[in-house]
Structures are given as C-alpha cells and as structure tokens.
C-alpha positions in Angstrom: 109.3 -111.9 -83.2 110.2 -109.6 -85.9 106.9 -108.2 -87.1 106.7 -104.5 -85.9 102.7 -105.7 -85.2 103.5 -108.0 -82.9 101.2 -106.5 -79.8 101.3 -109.8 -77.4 103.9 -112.5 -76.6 102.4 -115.2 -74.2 104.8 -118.5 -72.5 103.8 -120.9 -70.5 106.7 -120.8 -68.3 109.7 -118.5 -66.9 111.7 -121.1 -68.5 110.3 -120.7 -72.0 110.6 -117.1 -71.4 114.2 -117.0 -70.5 114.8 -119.4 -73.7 112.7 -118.0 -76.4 112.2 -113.9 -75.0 115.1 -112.6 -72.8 118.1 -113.1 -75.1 116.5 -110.4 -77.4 117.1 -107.4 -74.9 116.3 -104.9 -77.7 113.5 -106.7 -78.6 112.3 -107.0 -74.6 112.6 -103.4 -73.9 109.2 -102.7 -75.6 107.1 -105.3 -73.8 105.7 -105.3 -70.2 106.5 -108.5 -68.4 103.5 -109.5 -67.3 103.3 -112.6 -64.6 100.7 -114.8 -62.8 101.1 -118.1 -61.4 97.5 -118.6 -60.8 94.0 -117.6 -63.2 91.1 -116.9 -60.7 87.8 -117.6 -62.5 87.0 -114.1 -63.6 90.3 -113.8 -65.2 89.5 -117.1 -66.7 86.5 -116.0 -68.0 88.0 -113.0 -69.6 90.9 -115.3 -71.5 88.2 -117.3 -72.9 85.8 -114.6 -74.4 89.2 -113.7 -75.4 90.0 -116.9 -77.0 86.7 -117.4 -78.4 86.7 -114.1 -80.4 90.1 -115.5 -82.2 88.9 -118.6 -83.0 85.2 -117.6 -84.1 87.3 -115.4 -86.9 89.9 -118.3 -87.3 87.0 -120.8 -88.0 84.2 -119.5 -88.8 81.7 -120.1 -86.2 80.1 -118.7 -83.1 80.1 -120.0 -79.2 77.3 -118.9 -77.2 77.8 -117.6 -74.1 76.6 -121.0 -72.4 79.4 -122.3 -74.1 82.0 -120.2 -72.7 80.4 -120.7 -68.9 80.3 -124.3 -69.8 84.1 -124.5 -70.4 84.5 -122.1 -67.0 83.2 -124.7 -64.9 84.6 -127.2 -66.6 88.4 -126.3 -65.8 88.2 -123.8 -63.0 89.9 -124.7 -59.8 92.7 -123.5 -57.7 95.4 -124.9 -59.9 94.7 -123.2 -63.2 98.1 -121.5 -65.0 98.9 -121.0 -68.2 100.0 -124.9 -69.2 96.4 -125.8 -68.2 95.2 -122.9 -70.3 96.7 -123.8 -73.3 94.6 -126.9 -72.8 91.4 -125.1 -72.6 92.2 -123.3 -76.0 93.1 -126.7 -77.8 89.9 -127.9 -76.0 88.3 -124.8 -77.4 89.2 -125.1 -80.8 88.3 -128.7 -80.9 84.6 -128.4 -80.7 85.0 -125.5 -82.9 86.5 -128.3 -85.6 83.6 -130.0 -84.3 81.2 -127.8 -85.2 82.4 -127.3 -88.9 82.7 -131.4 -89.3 79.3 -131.2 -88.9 78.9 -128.2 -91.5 76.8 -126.3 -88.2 78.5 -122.5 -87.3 77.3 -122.8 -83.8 79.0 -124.5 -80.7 76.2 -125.4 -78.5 76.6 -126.8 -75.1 76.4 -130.4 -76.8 80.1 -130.0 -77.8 81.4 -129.7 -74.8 79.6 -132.8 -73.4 81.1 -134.4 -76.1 84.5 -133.8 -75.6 84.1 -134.1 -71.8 
C-alpha cells in the first residue's frame, strides 16, 4: 500500500475493505471507492479482457478472443461479484499454466473444456 504507483486497490468484500483499506485515512483520501454488488455480463466481459491482458504479460501467452467469450458464458449469471470473480481469474490463469505445460503460447478454446 506504500508504493506511490499503486493506481488500483480491489477487495472482495466491505469487510476486507474496512480491515485492510479504511484504517489508512491518509492513504484513502486519494482513491475513489468504487462499489458493485453485482457484474452484468458486459462488465464481465470488460474485467476479463482486462485480466487477460495481465496475465498474457505475466505468462507469456495469448487468449483468443473465443477464449475470453468461452469463459463469459461459462460464469455469467445473476449472481456474479467479486468472490466469484476472483475465481474466474484463478480459472484464467490456470489454462494459461496450461498452455505453457504444454510449451504452446496459445489458449484455445480446448483449455477451457478441460478445466470445465
């Protein structure tokens, strides 16, 4: 919480926030708190192109866009928030792990049937 690059802080919860955030008032006063209960699916989408940019960087390989609207229609529903998103990233970077056990850079459709 210290860097001066810090752009972003996400928690899953008002809870987490209240525990780990709020007691650093100084610190607060130069973020927007930003909440959402719910992730409609265009939002959803956005997060995960999101996401995906990170982790192509992080591990060295691409997701095709397929990918990205497989994993959309995967976890969309009315009950998306941001505990079930976290699982979509760790979902995410899974088949990118995938991907590289298999010394392949691109994560195909196939890797999300196989985790599914």
């Amino acid at each position: 919480l210290k860097s001066p690059d810090l752009n972003i802080i996400a928690v899953v919860d008002t809870d987490e926030y209240h525990a780990t955030i709020a007691p650093h008032t100084k610190f607060v006063r130069n973020f927007e708190k930003i909440q959402f209960s719910k992730i409609d699916n265009q939002t959803l989408h956005r997060i995960l192109k999101d996401q995906v940019k990170m982790i192509e960087s992080e591990k060295n390989v691409f997701f095709t866009y397929q990918v990205i609207r497989d994993v959309a229609a995967k976890f969309s529903g009315p009950s998306i928030d941001g505990t079930y998103l976290l699982a979509i990233v760790k979902f995410l970077k899974k088949m990118a792990d995938n991907v590289r056990r298999d010394n392949e850079r691109v994560v195909t459709s196939q890797y999300v049937e196989e985790l599914s």
